[in-house]
C-alpha positions in Angstrom: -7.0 -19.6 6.1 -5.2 -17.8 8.8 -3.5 -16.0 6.1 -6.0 -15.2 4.2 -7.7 -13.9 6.6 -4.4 -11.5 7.4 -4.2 -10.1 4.2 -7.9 -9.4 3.7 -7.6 -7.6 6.9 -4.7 -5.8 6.0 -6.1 -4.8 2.5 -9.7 -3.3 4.7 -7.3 -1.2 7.0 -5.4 0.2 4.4 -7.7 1.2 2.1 -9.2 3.2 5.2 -5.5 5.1 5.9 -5.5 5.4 1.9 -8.6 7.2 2.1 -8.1 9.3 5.2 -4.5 10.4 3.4 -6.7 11.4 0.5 -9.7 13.0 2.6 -7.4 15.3 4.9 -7.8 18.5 3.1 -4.0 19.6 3.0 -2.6 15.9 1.9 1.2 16.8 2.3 0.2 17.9 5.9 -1.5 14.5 6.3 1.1 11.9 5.2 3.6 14.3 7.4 1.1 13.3 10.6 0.8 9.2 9.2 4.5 10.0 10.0 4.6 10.8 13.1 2.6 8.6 14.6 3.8 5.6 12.4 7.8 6.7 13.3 6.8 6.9 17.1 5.0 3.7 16.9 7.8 2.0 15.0 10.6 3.3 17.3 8.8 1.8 20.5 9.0 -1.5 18.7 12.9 -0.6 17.3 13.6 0.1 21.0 11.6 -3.2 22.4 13.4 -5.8 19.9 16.8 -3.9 19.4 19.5 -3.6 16.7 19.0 -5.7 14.0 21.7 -8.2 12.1 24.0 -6.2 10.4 23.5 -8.6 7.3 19.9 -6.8 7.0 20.6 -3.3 7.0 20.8 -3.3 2.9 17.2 -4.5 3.4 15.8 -1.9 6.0 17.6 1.2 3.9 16.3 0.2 0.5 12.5 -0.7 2.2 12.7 2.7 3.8 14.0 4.3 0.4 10.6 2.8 -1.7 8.5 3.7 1.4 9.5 6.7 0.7 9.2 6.9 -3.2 6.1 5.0 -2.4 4.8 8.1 -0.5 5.7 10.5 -3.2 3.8 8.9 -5.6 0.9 8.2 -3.6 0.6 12.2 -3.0 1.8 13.4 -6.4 -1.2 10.9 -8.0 -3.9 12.0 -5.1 -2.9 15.7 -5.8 -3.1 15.3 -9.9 -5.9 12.7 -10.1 -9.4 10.8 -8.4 -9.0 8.8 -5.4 -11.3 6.3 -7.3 -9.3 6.2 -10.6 -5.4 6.6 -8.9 -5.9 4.4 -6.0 -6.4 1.3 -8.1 -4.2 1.4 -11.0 -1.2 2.1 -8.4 -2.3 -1.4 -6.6 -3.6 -3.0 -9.5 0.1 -2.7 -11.6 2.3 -4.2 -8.4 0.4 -7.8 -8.1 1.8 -8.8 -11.4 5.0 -7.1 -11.5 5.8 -8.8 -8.2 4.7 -12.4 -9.8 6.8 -12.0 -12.7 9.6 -11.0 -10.1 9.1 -14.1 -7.6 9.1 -16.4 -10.4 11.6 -15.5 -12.9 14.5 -13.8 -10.5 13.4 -15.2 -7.0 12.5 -18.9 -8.8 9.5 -19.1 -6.3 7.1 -21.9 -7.6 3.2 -19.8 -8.7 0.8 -23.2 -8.9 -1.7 -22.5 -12.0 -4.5 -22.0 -10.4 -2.8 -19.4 -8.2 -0.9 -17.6 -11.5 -4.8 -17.6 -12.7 -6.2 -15.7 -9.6 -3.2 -13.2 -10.3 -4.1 -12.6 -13.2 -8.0 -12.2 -12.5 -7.0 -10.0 -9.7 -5.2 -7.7 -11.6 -7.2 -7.8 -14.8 -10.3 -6.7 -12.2 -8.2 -4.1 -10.5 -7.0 -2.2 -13.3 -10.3 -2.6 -15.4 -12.0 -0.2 -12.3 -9.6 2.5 -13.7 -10.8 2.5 -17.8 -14.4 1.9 -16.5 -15.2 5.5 -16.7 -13.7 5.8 -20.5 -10.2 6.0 -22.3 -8.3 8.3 -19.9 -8.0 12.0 -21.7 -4.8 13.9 -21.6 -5.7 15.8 -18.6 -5.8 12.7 -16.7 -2.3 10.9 -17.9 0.1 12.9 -15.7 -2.1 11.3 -12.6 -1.8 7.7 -14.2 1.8 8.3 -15.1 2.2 9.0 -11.5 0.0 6.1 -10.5 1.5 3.4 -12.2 5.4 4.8 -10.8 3.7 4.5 -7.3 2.2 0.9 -8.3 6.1 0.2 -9.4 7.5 1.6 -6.1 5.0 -0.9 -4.1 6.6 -4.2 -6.3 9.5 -2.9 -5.4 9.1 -3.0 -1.8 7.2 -5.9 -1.6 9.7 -8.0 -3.2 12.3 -6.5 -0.7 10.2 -7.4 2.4 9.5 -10.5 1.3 13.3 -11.1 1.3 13.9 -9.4 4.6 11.4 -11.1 7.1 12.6 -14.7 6.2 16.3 -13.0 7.7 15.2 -11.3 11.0 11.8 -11.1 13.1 9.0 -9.4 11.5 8.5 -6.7 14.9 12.0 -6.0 14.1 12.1 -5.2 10.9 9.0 -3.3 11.2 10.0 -1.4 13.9 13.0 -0.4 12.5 11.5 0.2 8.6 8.4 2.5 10.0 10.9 4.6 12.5 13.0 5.6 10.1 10.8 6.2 7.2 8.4 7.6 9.5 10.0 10.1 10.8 11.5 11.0 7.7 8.6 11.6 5.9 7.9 15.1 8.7 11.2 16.5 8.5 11.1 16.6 4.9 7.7 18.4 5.1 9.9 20.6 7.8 12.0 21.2 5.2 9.6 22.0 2.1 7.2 23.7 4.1 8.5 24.7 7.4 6.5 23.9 10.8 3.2 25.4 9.6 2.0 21.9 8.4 1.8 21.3 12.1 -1.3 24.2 12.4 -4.0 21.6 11.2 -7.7 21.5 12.1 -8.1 18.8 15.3 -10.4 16.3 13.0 -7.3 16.6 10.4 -4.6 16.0 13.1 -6.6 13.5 14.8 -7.2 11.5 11.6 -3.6 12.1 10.4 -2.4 10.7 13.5 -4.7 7.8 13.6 -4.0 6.8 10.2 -0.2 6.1 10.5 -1.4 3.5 13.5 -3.7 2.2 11.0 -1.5 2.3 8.3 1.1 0.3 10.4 -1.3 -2.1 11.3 -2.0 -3.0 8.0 1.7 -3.6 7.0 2.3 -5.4 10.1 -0.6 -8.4 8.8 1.5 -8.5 5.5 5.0 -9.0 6.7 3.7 -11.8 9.2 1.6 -13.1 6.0 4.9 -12.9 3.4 6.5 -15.4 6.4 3.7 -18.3 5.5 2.7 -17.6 2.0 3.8 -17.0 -1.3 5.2 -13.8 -2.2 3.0 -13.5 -5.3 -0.2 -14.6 -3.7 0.2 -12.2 -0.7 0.9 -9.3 -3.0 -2.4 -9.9 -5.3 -4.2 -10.7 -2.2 -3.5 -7.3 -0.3 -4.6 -5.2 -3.4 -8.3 -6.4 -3.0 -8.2 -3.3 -1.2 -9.2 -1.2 -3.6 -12.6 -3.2 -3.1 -12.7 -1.7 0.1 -11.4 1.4 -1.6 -14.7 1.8 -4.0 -16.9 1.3 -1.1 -15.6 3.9 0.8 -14.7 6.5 -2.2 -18.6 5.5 -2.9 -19.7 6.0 0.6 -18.2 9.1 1.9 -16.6 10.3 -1.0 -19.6 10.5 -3.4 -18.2 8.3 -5.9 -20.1 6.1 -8.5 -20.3 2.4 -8.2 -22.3 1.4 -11.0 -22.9 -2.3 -12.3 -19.2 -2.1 -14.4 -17.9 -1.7 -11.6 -19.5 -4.4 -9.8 -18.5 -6.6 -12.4 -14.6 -5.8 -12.2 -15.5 -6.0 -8.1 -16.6 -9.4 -8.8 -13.4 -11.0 -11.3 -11.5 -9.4 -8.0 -13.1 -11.9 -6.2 -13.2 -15.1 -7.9 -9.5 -14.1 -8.1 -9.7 -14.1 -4.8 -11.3 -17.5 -4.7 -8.5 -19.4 -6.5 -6.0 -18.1 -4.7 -8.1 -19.5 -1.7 -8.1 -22.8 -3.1 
């Protein structure tokens, strides 16, 4: 239950940094301050638990690499496409990507009833993206994007997953979100120069506040992939996009109709074998 619990929590907080990335007004600006206050967090903890085992270093460089790619999807798909529509088709493709992954290369054991609240999970997740209609061609370079970002996140799940059974989870955290982190601003330097600094207050206040949040959220998961199955975990964390339709309904003006409710609710009886 406790881990249940953790991911659901996980999944609430970051479909609230997903939507403040997507709210801030100049969104390149606003991943650059998730950044900066997810590197300065990070480095605290990289400082606190110190230099990790050199046998995990592959791990922490190719984590930070599909953070990374990760991020560039996430902002190409937000800047081509609706939070409502992107958002879950990039979280609804990892769940089973990362179950084929754990069972066929990692050999991880999936019980059926677990397999079966995958599959309900992501079956629910990527219906909320066709419930609006067959996507037209205006909309495909945004999918495109969002299913590459939904790739990236298997990616770096699976590598996680690997990592914290080799080192401690505040470690590898620490290390992963300092380096990433502070990566992600000086290429915005670079691009853009400092003027991505000259933000409203609310924008660099919720920028700032949302790489805390944001590092929150991946903290629950790591400590989660320690005590759970890699497959599970992953399907469980991308009921965010639940929390993701609230909010996109609530202060984004988005339409929650009765389809959607329905694809809400095969989410959740996923959710319920899983729990089993």
């Amino acid at each position: 239950m406790g881990v249940l619990l953790a991911v659901l929590g996980a999944a609430v907080l970051h479909s609230i940094w997903n939507a403040i990335a997507h709210g801030v007004p100049d969104r390149a600006a606003g991943f650059a301050l998730l950044g900066i206050s997810s590197g300065t967090v990070g480095a605290v903890a990289a400082v606190v638990t110190g230099l990790p085992p050199a046998s995990t270093w592959p791990f922490i460089a190719a984590s930070v690499l599909l953070h990374l790619t990760y991020y560039a999807g996430l902002l190409a798909s937000y800047q081509l496409g609706q939070f409502s529509q992107v958002y879950p088709l990039a979280r609804g493709t990892s769940p089973w990507v990362v179950a084929v992954v754990a069972v066929l290369v990692l050999g991880q054991q999936v019980a059926p009833v677990e397999l079966g609240g995958i599959l309900l999970i992501s079956a629910g997740l990527i219906a909320l993206v066709f419930i609006g209609g067959r996507p037209t061609r205006s909309q495909r370079p945004a999918l495109l994007a969002a299913c590459g970002t939904g790739l990236a996140i298997a990616a770096y799940t699976v590598v996680d997953g690997l990592a914290v059974h080799r080192m401690p989870v505040l470690q590898y955290m620490g290390w992963v979100f300092m380096i990433q982190g502070f990566s992600v601003p000086l290429l915005t330097w670079w691009w853009r120069g400092p003027g991505f600094l000259r933000q409203e207050r609310g924008a660099l206040i919720a920028g700032l506040g949302g790489g805390v949040v944001s590092m929150v959220a991946y903290g629950l998961v790591l400590w989660a992939q320690t005590r759970g199955a890699l497959a599970s975990i992953a399907a469980l964390r991308e009921t965010s996009i639940i929390f993701g339709a609230v909010i996109g309904r609530v202060f984004f003006g988005e339409r929650f109709g009765p389809a959607r409710a329905a694809a809400a609710g095969v989410v959740v009886a996923g959710i319920v074998l899983i729990a089993l």
